[in-house]
N, C-alpha and C positions, 0 to 999 in steps of 0.2 A: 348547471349545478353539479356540483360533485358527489358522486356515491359513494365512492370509496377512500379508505383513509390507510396510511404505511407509516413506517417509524424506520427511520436510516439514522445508523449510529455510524456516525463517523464524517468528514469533512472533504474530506480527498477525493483523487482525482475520479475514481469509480463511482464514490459518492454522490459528486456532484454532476457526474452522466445519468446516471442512474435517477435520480431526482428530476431533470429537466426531462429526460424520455416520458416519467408517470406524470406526472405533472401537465406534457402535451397530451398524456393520452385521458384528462380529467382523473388524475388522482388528488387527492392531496394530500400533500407532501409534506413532513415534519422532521424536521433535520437535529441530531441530537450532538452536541460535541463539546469538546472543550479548546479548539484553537479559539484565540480570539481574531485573529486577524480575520479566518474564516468567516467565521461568526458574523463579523461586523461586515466583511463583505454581502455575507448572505441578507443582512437584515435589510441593510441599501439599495441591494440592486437584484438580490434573487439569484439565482441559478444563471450564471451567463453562458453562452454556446455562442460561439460568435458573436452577432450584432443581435441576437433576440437573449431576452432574461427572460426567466422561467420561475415566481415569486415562491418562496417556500417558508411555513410555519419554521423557525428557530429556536432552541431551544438548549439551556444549558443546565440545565435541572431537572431529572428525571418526572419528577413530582408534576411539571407540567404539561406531562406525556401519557401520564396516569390512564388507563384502558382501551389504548390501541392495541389492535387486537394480533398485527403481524409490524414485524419488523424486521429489515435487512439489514445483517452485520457487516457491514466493510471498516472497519477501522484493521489496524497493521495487526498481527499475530500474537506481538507482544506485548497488544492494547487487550485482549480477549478475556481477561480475567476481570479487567476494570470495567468491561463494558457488560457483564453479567450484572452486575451490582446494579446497573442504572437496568435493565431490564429483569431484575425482579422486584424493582417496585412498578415498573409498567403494564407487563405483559400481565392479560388475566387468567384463569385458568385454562382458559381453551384457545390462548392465543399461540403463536406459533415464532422464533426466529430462527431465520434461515441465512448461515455462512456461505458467505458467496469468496472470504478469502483465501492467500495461499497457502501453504505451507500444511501439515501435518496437527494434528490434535484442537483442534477449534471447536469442532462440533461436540467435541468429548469434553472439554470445559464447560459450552452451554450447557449439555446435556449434565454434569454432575451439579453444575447451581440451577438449574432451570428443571430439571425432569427429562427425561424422554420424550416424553412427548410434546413439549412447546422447544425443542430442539431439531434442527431438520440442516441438512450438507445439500451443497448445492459448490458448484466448479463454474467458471465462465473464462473464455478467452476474448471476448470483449478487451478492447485498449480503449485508455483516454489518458491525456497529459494533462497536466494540470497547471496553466499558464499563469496563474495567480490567483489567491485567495478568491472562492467562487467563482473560477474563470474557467472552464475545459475546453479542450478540443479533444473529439470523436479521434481515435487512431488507430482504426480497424476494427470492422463486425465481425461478433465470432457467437459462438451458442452458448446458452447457460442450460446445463445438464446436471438434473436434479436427481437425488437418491429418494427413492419410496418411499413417503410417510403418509400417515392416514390426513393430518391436516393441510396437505401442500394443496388441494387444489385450488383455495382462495387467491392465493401468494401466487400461483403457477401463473393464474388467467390473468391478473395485472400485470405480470411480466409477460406476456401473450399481447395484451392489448397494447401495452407500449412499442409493442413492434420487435421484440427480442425474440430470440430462436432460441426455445425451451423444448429441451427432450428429458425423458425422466427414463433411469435405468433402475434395476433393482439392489446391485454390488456398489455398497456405499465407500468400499476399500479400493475397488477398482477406479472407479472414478476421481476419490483423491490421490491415489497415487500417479495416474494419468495426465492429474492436471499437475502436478507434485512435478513430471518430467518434463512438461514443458518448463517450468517455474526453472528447472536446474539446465537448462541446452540456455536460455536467453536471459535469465536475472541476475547472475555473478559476471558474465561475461562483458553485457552490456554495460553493469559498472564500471569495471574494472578498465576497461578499454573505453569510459565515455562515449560510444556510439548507439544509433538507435536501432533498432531489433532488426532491418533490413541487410545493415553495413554487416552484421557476424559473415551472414550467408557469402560476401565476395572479398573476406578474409581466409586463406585457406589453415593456417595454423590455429583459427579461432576455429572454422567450421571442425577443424580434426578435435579439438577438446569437446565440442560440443558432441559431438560423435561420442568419445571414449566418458564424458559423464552421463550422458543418457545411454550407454547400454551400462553401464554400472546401478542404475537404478533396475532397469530389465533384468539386472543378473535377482538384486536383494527380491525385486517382485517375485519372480521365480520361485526363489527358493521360498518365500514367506507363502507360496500358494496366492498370491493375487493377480489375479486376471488384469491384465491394462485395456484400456476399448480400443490401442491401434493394431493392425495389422502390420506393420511398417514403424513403430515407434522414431527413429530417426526422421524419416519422411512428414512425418505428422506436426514435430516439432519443427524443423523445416520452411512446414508450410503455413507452422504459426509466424513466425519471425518473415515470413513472406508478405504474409496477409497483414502483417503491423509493421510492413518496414517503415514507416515514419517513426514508430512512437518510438517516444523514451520510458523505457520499462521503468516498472512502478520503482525498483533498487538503483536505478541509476538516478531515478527523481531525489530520490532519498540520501545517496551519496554526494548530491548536486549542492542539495541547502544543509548539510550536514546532520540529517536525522539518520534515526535509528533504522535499522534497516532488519529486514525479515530473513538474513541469510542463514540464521541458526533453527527455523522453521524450516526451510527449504533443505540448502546440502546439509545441514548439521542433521536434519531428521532422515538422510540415506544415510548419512556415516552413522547414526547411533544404530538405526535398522541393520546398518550393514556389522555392526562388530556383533548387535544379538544373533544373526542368523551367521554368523560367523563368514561373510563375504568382505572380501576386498573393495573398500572404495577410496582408492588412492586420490584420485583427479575429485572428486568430490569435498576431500579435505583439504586440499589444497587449496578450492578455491573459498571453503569456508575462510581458511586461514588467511588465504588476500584477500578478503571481501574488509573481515575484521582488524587484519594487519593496514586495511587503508584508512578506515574508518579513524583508527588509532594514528596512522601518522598526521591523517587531515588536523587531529581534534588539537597536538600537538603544534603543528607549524601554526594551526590558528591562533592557540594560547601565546606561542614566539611572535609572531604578528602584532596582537593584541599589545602584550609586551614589551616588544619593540615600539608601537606607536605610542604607547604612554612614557616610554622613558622618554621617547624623542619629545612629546610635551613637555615632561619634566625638564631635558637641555632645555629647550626653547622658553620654559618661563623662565631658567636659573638663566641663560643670556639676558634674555628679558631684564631679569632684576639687576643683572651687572650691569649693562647697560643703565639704567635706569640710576644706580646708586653712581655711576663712571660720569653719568649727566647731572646731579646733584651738589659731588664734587666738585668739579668743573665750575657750576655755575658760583658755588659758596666761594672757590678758591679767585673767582673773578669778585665777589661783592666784596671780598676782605683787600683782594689790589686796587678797586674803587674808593 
């Protein structure tokens, strides 16, 4: 019998790791989203992780979520505004959500529709790919590292029992800027170069960018006074894309089926940090610029595509009908020599 209950906003690839972990460890699990393909995968067959499903309450209506009392946000950064709305008809007053995603200002969006206090940060380097609508594969353990709140200890222990490596710091800045570095050394690159987080490391012109944008994050931290938790910042990042050399980072997933992607959270939030504090981040904008520069030709060659395959319909019925009137003919100009 299950004691405990969670509210996961979101579908994806973290989502749905995150879901079969609680789920083995007697939680139960309520999944809130709006893909439908998601959706209906989840409703059929659960949570898949390989050959074992992991069954999880669905749901696409806030209203049917109504006072659970924690919940974990992973949808994308510039889902975060929309997913507030369905967690304040959920959450109660002493309930808690906690931002497990990348990029820069999440927690300060729940926190302005939710309060401070049912708002709580939290960073994880955890991987999982996401092989199809409720389908993941695991792609590297890594720790979820939580910033101080008075309500985290419920939320803390289920992610404890599920087997996750939970540490809690005090510097809620430091930590997302920490995990902010990793986010920018493996998430534009990976797109950009289609490879999975392993392949950077035995590229030496990738590993040298990856280099000069994670110390340009080091420079704006500096100067904005925020502490990072590495000692080694390059090395850390590194040893992240080490540690998940299979996976396909979450921007490469998203560049792959042509969604939206979180690069204007990640390097877009060093360049806008870096022109307030008046620091240079060259290689930062840059790769915002090809992230969004791909994004933009993909959407284009698709619509030429698209385009192209309908006009070619269109030849093909107007042959079609010549033909068709060419055999008509034909046949009347033979009834009338009959």
């Amino acid at each position: 019998m299950k004691h405990s209950s969670i509210l996961i906003i979101g579908t994806g690839a973290l989502a749905n790791l995150f879901a079969a972990r609680l789920v083995a460890a007697d939680v139960d699990v309520t999944m809130l989203g709006t893909w439908p393909a998601g959706l209906n995968a989840l409703r059929r067959h659960g949570v898949r992780v390989g050959d074992v499903a992991y069954p999880v309450r669905v749901a696409t209506d806030p209203a049917d979520c109504v006072g659970i009392r924690l919940a974990l946000v992973l949808v994308k950064s510039w889902q975060t505004e929309r997913a507030t709305g369905a967690l304040r008809q959920v959450l109660p007053p002493n309930g808690l959500a906690l931002t497990l995603q990348n990029g820069v200002g999440n927690r300060e969006i729940l926190a302005h529709y939710l309060g401070e206090e049912r708002a709580a940060q939290g960073v994880t380097t955890t991987g999982a790919t996401l092989l199809g609508p409720g389908h993941v594969r695991p792609a590297g353990e890594g720790t979820i590292t939580l910033g101080e709140h008075p309500r985290l200890a419920a939320i803390s222990h289920l992610l404890a029992k599920a087997g996750f490596d939970v540490k809690t710091v005090p510097n809620v800045a430091s930590l997302v800027w920490s995990k902010l570095l990793i986010n920018v050394a493996i998430n534009p690159l990976t797109a950009l170069l289609r490879v999975p987080n392993g392949r950077l490391l035995e590229i030496p012109p990738a590993r040298d960018v990856m280099a000069e944008a994670v110390q340009e994050v080091v420079d704006v931290a500096r100067v904005k006074t925020i502490p990072l938790t590495f000692e080694d910042p390059l090395a850390a990042a590194e040893e992240v894309a080490r540690r998940t050399a299979a996976n396909r980072s979450s921007m490469l997933q998203d560049v792959t089926r042509g969604a939206p992607t979180e690069i204007d959270a990640i390097c877009g939030a060093v360049v806008r940090a870096g022109q307030a504090a008046n620091v240079p981040t060259p290689v930062n904008r840059t790769l915002l610029n090809l992230v969004q520069a791909s994004i933009e030709a993909g959407s284009r060659e698709s619509g030429i595509r698209e385009s192209g395959n309908r006009n070619q319909g269109i030849r093909k019925q107007e042959t079609r009908s010549q033909e068709i009137r060419k055999l008509g003919i034909r046949k009347l100009g033979n009834q009338r020599t009959n």
